[in-house]
N, C-alpha and C positions, 0 to 999 in steps of 0.2 A: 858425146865427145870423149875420147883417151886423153888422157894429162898423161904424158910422160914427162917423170923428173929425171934427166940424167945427174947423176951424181957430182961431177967432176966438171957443167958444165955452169960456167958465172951466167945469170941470169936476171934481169930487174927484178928486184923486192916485189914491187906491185906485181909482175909476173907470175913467181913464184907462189904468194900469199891468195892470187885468183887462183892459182892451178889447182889447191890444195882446201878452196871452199872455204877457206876464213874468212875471205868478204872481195868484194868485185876491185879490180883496177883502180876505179876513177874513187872508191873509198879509201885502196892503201894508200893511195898517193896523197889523198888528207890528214890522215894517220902521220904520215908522213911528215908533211909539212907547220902539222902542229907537234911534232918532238915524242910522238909516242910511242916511235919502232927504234929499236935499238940494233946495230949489227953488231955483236962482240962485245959488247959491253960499250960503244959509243953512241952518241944519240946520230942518226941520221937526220941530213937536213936536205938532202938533196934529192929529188926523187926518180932521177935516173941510175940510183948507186943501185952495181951489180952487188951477186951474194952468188956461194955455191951451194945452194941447197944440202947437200949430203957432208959440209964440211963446217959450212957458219952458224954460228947460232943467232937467231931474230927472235926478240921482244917484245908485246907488244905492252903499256904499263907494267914491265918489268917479268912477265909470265912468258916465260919459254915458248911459243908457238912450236904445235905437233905438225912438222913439214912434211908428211905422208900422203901419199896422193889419194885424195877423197875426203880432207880432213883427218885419216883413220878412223874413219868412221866402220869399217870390220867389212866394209865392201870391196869387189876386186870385180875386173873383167877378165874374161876367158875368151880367147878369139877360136874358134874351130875355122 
């Protein structure tokens, strides 16, 4: 499966944080609910709250999460 992140487009946290291999849906959305994602320096509480990936910054214990598709983990696809 392709994760594309569009830059500009609002997207759920938990969305966002599966698309990018930090951990699956139904765990951001725990993260969530116990106060450990931050967007912009606020704690979220809600787990429907949009974020624009290429614009917000997310938190999780206070550590920047790398929002690159794959984690950045130095992988890419190439479609021919």
């Amino acid at each position: 499966m392709i994760m594309i992140l569009y830059p500009e487009r609002a997207e759920r946290i938990s969305k966002i944080m599966s698309g990018c291999s930090i951990c699956s849906r139904r765990e951001a959305e725990r993260l969530i609910s116990e106060g450990r994602i931050t967007l912009n320096g606020c704690v979220v509480s809600e787990p429907g709250t949009k974020a624009v990936a290429g614009r917000d910054k997310i938190c999780l214990d206070g550590a920047e999460l790398d929002l690159k598709a794959g984690g950045g983990g130095g992988y890419g696809y190439y479609l021919l």
